[in-house]
C-alpha positions as CSV (number, residue, x, y, z in Angstrom):
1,X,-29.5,-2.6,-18.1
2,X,-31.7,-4.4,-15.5
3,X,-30.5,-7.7,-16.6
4,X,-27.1,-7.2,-15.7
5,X,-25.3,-7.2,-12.5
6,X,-24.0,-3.5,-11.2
7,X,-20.8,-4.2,-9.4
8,X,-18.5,-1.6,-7.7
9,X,-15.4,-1.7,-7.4
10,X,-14.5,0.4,-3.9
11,X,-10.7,1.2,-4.5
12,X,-11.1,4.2,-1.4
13,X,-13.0,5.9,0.9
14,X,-13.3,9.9,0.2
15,X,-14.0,10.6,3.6
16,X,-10.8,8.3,5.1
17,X,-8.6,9.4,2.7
18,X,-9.3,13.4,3.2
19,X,-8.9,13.1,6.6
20,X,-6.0,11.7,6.9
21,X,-4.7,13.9,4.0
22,X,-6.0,17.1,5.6
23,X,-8.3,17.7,2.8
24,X,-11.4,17.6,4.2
25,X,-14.0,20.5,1.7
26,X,-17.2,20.3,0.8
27,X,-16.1,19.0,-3.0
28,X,-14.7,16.4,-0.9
29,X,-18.0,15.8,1.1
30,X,-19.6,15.7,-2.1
31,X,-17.4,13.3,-3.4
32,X,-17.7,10.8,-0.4
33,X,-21.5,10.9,-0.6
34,X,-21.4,9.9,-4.5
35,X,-19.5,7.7,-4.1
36,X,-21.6,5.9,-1.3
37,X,-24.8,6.4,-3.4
38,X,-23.0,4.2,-6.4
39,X,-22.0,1.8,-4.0
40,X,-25.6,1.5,-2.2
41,X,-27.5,1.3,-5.7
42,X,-25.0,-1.3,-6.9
43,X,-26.2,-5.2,-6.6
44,X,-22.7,-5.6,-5.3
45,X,-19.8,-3.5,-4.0
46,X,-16.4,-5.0,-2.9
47,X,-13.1,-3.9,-1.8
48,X,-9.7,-5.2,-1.8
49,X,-9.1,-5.0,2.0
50,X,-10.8,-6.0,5.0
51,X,-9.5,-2.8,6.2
52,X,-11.6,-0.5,3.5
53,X,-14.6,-2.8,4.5
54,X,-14.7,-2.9,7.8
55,X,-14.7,1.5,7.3
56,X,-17.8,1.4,5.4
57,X,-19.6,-1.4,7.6
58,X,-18.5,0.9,11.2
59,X,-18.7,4.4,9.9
60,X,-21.4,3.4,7.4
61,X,-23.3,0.7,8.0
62,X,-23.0,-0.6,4.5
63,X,-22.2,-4.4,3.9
64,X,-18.9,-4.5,1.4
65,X,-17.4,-7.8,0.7
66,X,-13.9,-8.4,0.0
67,X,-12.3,-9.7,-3.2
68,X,-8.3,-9.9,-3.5
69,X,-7.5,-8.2,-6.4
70,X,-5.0,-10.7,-8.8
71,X,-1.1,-10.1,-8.7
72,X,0.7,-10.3,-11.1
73,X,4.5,-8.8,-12.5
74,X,3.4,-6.1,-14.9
75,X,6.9,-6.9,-16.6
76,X,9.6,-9.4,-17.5
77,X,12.4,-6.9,-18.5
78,X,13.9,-4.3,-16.0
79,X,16.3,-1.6,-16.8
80,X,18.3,0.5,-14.4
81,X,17.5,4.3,-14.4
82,X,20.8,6.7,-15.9
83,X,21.8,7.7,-12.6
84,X,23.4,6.0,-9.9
85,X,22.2,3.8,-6.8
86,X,23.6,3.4,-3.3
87,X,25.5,0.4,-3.0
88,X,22.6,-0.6,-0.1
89,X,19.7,1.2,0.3
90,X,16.1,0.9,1.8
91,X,13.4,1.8,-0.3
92,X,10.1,4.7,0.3
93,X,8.4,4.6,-3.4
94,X,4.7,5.6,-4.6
95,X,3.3,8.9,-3.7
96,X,5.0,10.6,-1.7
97,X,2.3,12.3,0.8
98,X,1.1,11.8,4.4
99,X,-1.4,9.1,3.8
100,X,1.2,6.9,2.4
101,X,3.6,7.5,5.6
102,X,6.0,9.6,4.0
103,X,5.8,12.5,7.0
104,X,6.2,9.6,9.2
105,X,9.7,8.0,7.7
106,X,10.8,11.6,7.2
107,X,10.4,12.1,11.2
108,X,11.4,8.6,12.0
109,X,15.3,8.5,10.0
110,X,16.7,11.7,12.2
111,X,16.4,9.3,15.0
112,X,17.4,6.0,13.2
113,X,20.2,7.3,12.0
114,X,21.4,7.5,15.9
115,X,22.0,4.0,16.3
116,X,22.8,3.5,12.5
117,X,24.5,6.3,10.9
118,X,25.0,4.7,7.4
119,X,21.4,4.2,6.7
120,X,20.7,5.2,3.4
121,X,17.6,5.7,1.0
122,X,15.8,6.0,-1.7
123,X,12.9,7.6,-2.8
124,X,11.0,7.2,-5.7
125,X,7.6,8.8,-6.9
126,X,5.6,12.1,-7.1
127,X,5.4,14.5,-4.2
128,X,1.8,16.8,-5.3
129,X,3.3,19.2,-2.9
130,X,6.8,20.5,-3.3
131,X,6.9,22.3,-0.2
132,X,6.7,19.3,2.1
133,X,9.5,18.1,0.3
134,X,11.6,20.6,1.5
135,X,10.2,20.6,5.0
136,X,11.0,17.2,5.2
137,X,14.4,17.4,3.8
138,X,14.9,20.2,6.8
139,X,14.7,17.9,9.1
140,X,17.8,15.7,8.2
141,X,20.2,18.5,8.2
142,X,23.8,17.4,6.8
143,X,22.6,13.5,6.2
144,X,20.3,15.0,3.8
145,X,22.5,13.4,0.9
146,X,21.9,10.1,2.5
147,X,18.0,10.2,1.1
148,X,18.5,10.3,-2.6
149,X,15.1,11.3,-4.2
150,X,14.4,10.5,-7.7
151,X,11.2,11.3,-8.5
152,X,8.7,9.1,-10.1
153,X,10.5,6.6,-12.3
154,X,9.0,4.4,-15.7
155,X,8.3,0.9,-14.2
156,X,10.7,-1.5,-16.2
157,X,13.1,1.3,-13.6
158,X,11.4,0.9,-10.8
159,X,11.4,-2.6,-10.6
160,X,15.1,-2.8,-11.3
161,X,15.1,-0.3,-8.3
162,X,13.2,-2.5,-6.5
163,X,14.9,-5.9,-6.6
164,X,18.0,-3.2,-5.5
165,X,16.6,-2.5,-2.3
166,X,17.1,-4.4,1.2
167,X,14.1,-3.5,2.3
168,X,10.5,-1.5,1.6
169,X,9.4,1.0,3.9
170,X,6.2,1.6,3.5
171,X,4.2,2.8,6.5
172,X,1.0,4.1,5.1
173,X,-1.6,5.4,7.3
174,X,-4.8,4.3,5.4
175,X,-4.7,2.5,2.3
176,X,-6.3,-0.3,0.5
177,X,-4.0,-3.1,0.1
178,X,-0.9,-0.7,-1.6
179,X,0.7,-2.1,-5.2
180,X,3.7,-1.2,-3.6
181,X,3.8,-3.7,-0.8
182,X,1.9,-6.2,-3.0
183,X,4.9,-5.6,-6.1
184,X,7.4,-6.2,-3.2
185,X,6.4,-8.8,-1.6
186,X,6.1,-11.0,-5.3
187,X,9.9,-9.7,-5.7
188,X,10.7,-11.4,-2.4
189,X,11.5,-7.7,-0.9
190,X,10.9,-7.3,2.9
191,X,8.2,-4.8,3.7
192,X,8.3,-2.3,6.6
193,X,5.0,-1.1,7.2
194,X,2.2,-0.2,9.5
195,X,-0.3,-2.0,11.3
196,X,-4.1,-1.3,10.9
197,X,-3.9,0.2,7.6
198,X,-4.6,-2.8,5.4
199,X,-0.7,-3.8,5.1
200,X,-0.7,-6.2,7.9
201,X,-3.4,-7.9,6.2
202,X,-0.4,-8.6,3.3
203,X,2.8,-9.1,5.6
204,X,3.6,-11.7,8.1
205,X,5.5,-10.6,10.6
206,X,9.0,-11.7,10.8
207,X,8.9,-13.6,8.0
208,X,8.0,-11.1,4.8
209,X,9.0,-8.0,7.1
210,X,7.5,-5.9,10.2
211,X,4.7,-3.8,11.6
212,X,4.4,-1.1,13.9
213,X,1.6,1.2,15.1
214,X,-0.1,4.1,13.2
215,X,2.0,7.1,13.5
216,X,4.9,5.5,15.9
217,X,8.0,7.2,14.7
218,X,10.1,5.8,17.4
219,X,8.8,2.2,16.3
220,X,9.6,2.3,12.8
221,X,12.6,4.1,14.0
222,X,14.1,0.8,15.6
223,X,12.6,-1.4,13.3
224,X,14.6,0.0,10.2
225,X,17.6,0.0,12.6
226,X,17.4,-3.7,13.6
227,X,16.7,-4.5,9.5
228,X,19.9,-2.5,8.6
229,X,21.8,-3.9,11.1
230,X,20.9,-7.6,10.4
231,X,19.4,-8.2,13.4
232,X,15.7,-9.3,11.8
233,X,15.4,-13.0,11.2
234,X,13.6,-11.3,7.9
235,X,16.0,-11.2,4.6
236,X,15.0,-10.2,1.3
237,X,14.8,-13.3,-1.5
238,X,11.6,-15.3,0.7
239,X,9.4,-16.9,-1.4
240,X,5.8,-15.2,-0.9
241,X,3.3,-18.1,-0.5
242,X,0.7,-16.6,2.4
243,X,-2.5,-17.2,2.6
244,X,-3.4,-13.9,1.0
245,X,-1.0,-14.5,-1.9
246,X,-2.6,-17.9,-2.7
247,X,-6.0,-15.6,-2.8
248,X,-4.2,-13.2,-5.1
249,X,-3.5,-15.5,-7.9
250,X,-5.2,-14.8,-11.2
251,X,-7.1,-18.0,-11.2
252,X,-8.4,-17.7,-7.6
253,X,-9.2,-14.3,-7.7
254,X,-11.6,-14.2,-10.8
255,X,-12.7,-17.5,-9.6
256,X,-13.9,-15.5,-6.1
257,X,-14.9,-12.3,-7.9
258,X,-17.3,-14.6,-10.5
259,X,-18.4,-16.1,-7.2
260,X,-19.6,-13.6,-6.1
261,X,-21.2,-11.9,-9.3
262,X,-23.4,-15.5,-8.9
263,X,-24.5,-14.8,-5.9
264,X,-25.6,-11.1,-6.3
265,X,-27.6,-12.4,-9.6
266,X,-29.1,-14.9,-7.7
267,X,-30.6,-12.3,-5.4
268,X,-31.8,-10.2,-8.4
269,X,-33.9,-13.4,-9.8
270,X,-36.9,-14.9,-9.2
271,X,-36.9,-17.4,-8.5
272,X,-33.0,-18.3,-8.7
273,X,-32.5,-18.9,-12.4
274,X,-28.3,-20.0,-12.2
275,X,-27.2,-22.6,-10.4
């Protein structure tokens, strides 16, 4: 339909994400270059992230704009899941998988649990690949029972979970501004994550939680010590009012995406026919 606007959506990068997954094929190949053709025949592509733009514009030397996504709580009512919780836990939920920093945590507690033996977590979501699990459970020899996994749990549970938890750790290694940080961050839940992977375009640090570097497992060791030990000037219960989450409202982020949509029609007329 020629007299509609083509807008694409980019929610990843093939290429990124298999790399960083180990998953690099030529199905995968295939898939990253259909997916750039869509985006380069579109009249518009945008992404969540600066981070997932500024990939395409370095590696690609395509021009993606940015266009928060709206948050929003999914749900009102919460129920706890049938088993029980920790009496204080920090909280890994998602996927579970190397992209989304799970190897990383799973390295980093051994040594956390140094300075702060009673650490304790949860983890809730899907792990694709069983075996991982059980590598990483090697590593944490008898404190093994101190990471209780759950599997992936309904949402009215998980955000019951959620509003549970201390803290989020969430160190991904590439992602695209992660519902995870975004749903606890609204719940006033401190995040843990990583820098340069989109999350440190969400968090301010030491106010809604902390950053540390891709792939340092010493860092994020200390930092979830200093969180469990209440020595972080960040507590959970903050009031998320960033600059990013006055983008995110409903209101301002159709208003920016409809913006935009103007714009890209503009360039499609002529001469301009809305004003």
């Amino acid at each position: 339909r020629r007299d509609r606007i083509h807008a694409v959506r980019c929610s990843s990068a093939a290429d990124l994400y298999s790399e960083t997954d180990g998953t690099v094929s030529v199905a995968q190949l295939c898939r990253g270059y259909l997916e750039r053709l869509s985006m380069r025949r579109a009249d518009l592509a945008y992404a969540p992230s600066q981070n997932l733009a500024e990939h395409f514009d370095r590696v690609h030397n395509m021009n993606i704009q940015v266009v928060r996504p709206p948050r929003y709580r999914e749900l009102k009512h919460f129920s706890l899941p049938p088993f029980p919780l920790p009496r204080r836990f920090f909280l890994h939920f998602g996927q579970l998988m190397e992209r989304k920093g799970t190897a990383l945590l799973a390295r980093a507690l051994p040594i956390a649990w140094k300075m702060a033996p009673d650490l304790t977590m949860v983890w809730c979501g899907r792990c694709w690949d069983p075996s991982k699990l059980e590598s990483w459970r090697s590593l944490w020899g008898d404190r093994a029972r101190q990471v209780h996994i759950t599997g992936p749990l309904a949402k009215p549970q998980m955000y019951a979970v959620l509003q549970l938890a201390d803290a989020a750790v969430l160190p991904s290694q590439v992602d695209n501004l992660p519902n995870t940080v975004i749903e606890s961050l609204m719940f006033g839940i401190p995040v843990l994550g990583s820098r340069g992977a989109s999350i440190d375009e969400l968090i301010e640090e030491g106010r809604t939680g902390h950053l540390v570097a891709l792939g340092d497992v010493d860092g994020l060791a200390e930092t979830m010590v200093k969180m469990w030990l209440g020595e972080s000037p960040v507590s959970k219960g903050f009031e998320w009012n960033s600059g990013i989450a006055n983008e995110m409202r409903p209101q301002r982020a159709v208003a920016n995406l409809i913006c935009l949509l103007i714009m890209a029609k503009r360039k499609t007329e002529s001469p301009p026919g809305l004003c």
